[in-house]
C-alpha positions as CSV (number, residue, x, y, z in Angstrom):
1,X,174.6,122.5,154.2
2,X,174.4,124.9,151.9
3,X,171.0,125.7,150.3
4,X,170.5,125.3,146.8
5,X,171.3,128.3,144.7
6,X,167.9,128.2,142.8
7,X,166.2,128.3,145.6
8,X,167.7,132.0,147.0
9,X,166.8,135.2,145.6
10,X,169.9,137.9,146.4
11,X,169.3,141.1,147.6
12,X,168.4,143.7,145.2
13,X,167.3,146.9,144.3
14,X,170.3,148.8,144.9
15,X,172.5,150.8,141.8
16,X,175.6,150.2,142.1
17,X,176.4,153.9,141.4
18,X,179.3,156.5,141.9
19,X,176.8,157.6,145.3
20,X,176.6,153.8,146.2
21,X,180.3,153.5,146.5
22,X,180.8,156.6,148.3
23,X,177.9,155.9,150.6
24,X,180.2,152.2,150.7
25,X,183.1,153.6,151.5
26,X,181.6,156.1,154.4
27,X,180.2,153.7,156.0
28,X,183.3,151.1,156.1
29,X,185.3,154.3,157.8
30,X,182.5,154.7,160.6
31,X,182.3,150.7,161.5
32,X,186.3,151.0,161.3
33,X,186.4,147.7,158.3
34,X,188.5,146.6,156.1
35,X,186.2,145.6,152.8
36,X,187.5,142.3,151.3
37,X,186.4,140.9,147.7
38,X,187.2,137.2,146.2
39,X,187.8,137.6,142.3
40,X,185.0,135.7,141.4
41,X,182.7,138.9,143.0
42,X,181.1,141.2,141.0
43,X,182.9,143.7,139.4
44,X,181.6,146.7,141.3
45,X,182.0,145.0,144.4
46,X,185.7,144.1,143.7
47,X,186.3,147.9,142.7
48,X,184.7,149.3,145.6
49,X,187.1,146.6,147.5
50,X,189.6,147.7,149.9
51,X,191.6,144.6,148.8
52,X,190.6,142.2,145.7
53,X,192.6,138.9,145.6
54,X,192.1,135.2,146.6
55,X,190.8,133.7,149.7
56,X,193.6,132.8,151.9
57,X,195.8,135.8,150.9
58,X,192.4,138.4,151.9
59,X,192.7,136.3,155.4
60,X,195.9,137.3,155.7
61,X,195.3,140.8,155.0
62,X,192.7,140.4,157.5
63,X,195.0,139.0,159.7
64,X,197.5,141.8,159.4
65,X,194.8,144.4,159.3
66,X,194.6,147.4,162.0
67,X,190.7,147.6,160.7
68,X,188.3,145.8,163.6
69,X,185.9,144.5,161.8
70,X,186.4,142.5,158.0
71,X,183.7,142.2,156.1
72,X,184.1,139.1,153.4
73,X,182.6,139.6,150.0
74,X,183.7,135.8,149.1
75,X,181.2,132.6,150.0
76,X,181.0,131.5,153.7
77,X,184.0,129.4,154.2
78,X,186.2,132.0,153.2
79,X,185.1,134.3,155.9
80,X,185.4,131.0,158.3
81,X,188.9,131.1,157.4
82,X,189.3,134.9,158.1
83,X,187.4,134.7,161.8
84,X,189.8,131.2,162.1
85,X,192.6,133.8,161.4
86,X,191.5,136.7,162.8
87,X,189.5,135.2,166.2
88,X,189.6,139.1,167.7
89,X,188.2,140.5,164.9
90,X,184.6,141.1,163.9
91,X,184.0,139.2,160.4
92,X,180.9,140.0,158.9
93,X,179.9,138.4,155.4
94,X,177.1,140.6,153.2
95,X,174.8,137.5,153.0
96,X,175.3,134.3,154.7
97,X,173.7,132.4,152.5
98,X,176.5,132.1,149.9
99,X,177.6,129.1,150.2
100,X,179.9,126.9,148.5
101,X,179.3,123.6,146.7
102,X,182.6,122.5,147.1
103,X,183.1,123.0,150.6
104,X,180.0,121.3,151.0
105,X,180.9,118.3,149.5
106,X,183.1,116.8,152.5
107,X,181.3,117.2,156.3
108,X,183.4,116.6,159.3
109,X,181.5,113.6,159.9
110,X,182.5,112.0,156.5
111,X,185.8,112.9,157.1
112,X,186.2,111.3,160.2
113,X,185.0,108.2,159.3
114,X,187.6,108.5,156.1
115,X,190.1,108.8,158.6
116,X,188.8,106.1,160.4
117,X,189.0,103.4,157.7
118,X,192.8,104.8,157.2
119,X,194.0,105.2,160.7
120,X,197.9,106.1,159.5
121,X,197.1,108.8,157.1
122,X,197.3,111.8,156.7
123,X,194.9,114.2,155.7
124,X,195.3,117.5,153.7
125,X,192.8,119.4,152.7
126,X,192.2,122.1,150.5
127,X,191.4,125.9,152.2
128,X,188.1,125.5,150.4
129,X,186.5,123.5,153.4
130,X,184.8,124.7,156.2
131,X,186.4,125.6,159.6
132,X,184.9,122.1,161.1
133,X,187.1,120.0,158.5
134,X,190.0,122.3,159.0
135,X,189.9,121.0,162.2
136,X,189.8,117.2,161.4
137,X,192.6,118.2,159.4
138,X,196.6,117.7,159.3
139,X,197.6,119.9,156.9
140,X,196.2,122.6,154.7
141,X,197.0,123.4,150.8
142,X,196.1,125.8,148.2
143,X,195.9,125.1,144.5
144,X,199.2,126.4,143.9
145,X,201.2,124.9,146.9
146,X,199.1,121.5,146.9
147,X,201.9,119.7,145.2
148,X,204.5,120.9,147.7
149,X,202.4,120.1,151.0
150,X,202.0,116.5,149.6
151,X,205.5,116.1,148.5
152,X,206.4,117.1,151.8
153,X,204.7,114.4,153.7
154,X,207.0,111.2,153.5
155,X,206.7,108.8,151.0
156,X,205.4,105.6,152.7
157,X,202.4,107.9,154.2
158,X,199.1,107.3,153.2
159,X,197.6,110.4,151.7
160,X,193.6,111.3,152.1
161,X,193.2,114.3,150.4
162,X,190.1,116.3,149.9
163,X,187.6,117.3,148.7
164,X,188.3,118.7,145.4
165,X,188.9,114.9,142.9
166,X,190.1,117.8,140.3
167,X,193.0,119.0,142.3
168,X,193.5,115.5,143.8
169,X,193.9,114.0,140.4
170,X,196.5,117.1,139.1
171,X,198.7,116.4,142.5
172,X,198.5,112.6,141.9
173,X,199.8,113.1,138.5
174,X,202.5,115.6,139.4
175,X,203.4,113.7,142.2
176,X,203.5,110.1,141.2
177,X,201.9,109.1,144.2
178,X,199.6,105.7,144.3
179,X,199.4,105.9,148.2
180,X,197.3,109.4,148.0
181,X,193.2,109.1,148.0
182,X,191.4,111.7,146.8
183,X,187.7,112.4,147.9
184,X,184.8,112.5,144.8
185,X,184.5,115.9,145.9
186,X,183.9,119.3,143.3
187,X,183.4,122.4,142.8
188,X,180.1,122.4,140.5
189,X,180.9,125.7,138.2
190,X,184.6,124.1,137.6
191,X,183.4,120.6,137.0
192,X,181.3,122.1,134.0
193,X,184.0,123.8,132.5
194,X,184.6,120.1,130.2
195,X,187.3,118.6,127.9
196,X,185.2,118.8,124.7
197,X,185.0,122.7,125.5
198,X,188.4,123.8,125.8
199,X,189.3,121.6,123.1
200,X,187.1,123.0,120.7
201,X,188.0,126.6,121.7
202,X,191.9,126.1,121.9
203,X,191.1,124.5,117.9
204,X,190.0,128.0,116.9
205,X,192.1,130.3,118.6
206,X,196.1,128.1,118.5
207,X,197.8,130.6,119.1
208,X,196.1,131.3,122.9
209,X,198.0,130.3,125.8
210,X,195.6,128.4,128.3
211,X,194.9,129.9,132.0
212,X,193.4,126.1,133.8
213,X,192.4,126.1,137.0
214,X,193.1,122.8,138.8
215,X,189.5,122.4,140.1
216,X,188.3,122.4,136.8
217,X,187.2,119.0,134.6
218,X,189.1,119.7,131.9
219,X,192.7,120.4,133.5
220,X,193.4,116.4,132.4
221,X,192.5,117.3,129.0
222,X,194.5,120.3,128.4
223,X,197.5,118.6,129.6
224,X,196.0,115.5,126.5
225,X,196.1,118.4,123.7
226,X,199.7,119.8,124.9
227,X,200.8,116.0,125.0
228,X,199.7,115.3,121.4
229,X,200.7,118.4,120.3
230,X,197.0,120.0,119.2
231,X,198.4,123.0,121.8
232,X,202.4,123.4,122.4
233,X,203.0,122.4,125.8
234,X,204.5,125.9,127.0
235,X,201.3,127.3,126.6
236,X,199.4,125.1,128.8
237,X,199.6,126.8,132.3
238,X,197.6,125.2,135.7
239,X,197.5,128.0,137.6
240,X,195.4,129.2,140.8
241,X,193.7,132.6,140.6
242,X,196.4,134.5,142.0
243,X,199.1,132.8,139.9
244,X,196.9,133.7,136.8
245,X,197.3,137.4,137.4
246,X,201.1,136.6,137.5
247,X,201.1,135.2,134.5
248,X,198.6,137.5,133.0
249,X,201.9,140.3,133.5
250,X,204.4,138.2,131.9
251,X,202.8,136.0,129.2
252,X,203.8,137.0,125.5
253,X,200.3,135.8,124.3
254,X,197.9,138.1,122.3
255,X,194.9,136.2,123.4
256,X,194.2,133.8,126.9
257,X,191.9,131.2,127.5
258,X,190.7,131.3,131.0
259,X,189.5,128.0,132.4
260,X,188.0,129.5,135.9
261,X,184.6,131.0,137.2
262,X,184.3,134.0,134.6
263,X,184.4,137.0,137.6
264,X,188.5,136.0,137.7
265,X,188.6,137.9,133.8
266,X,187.8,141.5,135.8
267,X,191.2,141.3,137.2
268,X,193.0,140.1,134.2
269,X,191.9,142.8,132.3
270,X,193.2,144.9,134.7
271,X,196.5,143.3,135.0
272,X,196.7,143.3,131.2
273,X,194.6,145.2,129.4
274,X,196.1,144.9,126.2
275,X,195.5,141.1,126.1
276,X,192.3,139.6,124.9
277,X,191.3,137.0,128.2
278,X,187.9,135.2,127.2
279,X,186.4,132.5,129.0
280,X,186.5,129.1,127.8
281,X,183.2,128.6,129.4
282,X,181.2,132.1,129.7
283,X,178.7,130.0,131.6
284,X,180.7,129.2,134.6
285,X,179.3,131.9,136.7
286,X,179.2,130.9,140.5
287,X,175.6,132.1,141.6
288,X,176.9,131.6,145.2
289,X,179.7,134.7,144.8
290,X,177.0,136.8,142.9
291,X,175.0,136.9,145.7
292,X,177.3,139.4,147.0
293,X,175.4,142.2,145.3
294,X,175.3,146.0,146.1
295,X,172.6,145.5,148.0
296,X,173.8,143.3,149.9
297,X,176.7,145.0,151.0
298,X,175.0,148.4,151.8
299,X,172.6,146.1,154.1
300,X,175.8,144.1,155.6
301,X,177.2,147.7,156.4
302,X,174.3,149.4,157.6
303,X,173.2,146.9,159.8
304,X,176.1,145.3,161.1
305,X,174.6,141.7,159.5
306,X,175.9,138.8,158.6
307,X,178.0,137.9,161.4
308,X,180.6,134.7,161.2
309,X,181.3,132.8,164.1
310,X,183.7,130.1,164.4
311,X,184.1,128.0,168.0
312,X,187.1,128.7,169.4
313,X,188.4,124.9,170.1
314,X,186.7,124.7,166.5
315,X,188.8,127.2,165.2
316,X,192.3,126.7,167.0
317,X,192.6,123.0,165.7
318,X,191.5,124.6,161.9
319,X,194.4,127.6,162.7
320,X,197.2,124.6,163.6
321,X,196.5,123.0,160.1
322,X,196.5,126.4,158.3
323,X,200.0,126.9,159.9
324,X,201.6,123.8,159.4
325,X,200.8,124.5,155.3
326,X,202.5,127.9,155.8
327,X,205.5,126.4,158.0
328,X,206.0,123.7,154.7
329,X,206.4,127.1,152.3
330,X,205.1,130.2,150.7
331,X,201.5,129.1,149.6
332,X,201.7,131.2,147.1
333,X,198.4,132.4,144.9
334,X,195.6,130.5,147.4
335,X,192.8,129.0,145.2
């Protein structure tokens, strides 16, 4: 389990200067790695970033990589996932502490007995789990492919889907499915970003479209303003990460409200810098992903530390439920 943020203290001490990032960058070239960043890092971590993107699409760069060694600027299961991917590959993570409250909130052990108590089901998970729930697992999904991979599954199936009750809730209403469970699982910085919130901030800027993450609590309510017409439907968009930047290029909007952890606005800026993205909660800062600090990474380079290891049996059941959500379609922006 993962230890509670309050109670780590990230590496410091280190500026993340023009010399840091060439010192960075000299070092990835000697230990021949590829340097991944989730866009929830820091910004100077995502810009000193070989590759910047979501989870599951930095595994499959990774994956596709010539680089030996990955190092994971993300939280721990997402460099599970890489190592899953990758099994030949060295995957280092710059603190292994970084956990993930989500992932945490399903163990393989709960899950099994889930299973148990629904011996016909079947069970998709989201790729925010660890590599041992992978592997009690039928089928992965992503935020923006969850709705597929469910639909997917015949009809008179029993569903146990987990962990995230946000995402469960947004397929179950897409879907029209009353045979799909959905774990009490969450994500605690996207549980926090609330109804009353959004609401209050859509109120003063109307004209905004809405960026919504699934995982977050107020996805049900933003779909309840477009409904009764306090937002016009069309600008109500549940979208994962990487479908945000895709829609961050096209959207018409002056302004965005972005309904995700706040480290997702570097790369909408980028993507559309003439746009005005704000947060709908600035507070909703993960302090998991921030342990990723220069620091760290300089450390994580230097000294060859933090390594990820997966078991192979572990991992080869966790890789067969990964590929069966590929084989169903494109899984488009991860999480």
């Amino acid at each position: 389990m993962t230890a509670h943020a309050d109670e780590l203290t990230p590496y410091g001490g280190v500026q993340a200067d023009a010399a840091w990032a060439e010192e960075v960058r000299r070092l990835a070239r000697q230990r021949d790695a590829v340097l991944l960043a989730h866009n929830y890092q820091l910004p100077e971590i995502q810009e000193v970033a070989d590759h910047t993107g979501d989870s599951l699409a930095l595994s499959r760069i990774a994956a596709t990589s010539d680089a030996s060694t990955i190092v994971f600027c993300g939280v721990h299961f997402m460099a599970e996932t890489a190592k899953i991917l990758s099994p030949d590959k060295t995957v280092l993570i710059p603190d292994a502490r970084a956990g993930c409250s989500l992932a945490d909130s399903i163990t393989a052990e709960q899950l099994r007995e889930w299973k148990a108590r629904h011996p016909n089901a079947v069970v998709v998970s989201y790729v925010n789990t660890t590599a041992d729930v992978k592997a009690e697992t039928d089928v992965c999904c992503t935020s923006s492919n969850a709705v597929d991979v469910v639909s997917s599954i015949p009809a008179d199936t029993e569903i146990l889907f987990c962990p995230d009750q946000f995402l469960g809730a947004h397929v179950k209403r897409v879907t029209g499915r009353e045979n799909l469970h959905v774990w009490a699982g969450e994500c605690h910085v996207h549980a926090g970003i609330n109804g009353p919130e959004l609401a209050e901030r859509a109120a003063a800027d109307p004209d905004a479209d809405l960026f919504i993450h699934p995982e977050c609590g107020c996805a049900t309510s933003a779909l309840y303003l477009a409904g009764e017409g306090t937002v016009a439907p069309e600008r109500v968009k549940i979208l994962s990460t990487g479908d945000m930047l895709t829609a961050a290029r096209s959207t018409k909007a002056k302004s965005v409200l972005v309904a995700t952890e706040v480290g997702m606005l570097h790369q909408l800026r980028k993507a559309a810098p003439e746009i005005d993205f704000r947060a709908v909660n600035d507070r909703a800062s993960c302090r998991y992903m921030k342990m990723i600090t220069p620091a760290a990474l300089l450390r994580c380079l230097r000294e060859g530390v933090d390594e990820v290891h997966v078991d192979p049996e572990t991992a080869a059941r966790a890789r067969a439920s990964v590929q069966r959500m590929v084989e169903i379609g494109t899984p488009g922006g991860g999480e």
